[in-house]
C-alpha positions, 0 to 999 in steps of 0.5 A: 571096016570090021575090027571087032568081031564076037561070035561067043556060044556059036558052036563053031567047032574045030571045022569053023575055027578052021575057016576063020584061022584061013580068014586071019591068014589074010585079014588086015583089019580085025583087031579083036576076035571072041571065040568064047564057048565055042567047042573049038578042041585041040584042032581048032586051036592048033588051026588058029595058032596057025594062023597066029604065026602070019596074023600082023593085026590081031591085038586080043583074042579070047578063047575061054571055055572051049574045050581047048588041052595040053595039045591046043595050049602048046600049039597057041603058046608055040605061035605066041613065040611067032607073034608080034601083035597080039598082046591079049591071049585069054584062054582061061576055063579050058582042058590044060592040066598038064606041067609042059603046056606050061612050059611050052607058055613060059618058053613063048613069053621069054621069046615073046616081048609084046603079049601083055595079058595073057590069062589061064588057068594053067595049073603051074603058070605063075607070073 
């Protein structure tokens, strides 16, 4: 059974984001999922937060260095407030520099109670 799963540097895009954020809807076993330096965008991260909000088995996910905004950012923080499995979320060196992508993450971890990790580099986020 397939719990790990890394495909860092694929070029995988918003159009690949989507296929597996269709994946994660129905997936049951896959407990870590790196999308490290994939080029995934704002599309891409809004079709994984998509699937975030179904998703009952993933516990860590990364997301560094994909080209990820304030648009993305507030579409993950948004399925964080949905989630009650991930505990991971790591979406460091990405595009989000503005003030209400912070917020809309502060808002996610007052309704969010088991996310444990959670690193950016988000100008205004401290913890």
């Amino acid at each position: 059974t397939l719990t790990t799963l890394n495909l860092a540097q694929n070029q995988i895009g918003a159009s690949g984001a989507q296929h597996l954020a269709d994946g994660l809807r129905h997936n049951k076993t896959l407990t870590t999922l790196c999308l490290k330096s994939n080029q995934i965008g704002d599309v891409g991260a809004q079709h994984l937060a998509n699937a975030l909000r179904d998703n009952t088995t993933l516990i860590t996910l990364s997301l560094e260095f994909n080209q990820i905004g304030d648009v993305g950012a507030q579409h993950l923080a948004d399925a964080l407030q949905h989630n009650a499995t991930l505990t991971t979320l790591n979406f460091a060196s990405n595009g989000i520099r503005e003030v209400v992508a912070a917020q809309h993450f502060a808002d996610a971890l007052r309704h969010n109670t088991v996310i444990v990790i959670l690193s950016s580099t988000i100008p205004y986020l401290y913890f």
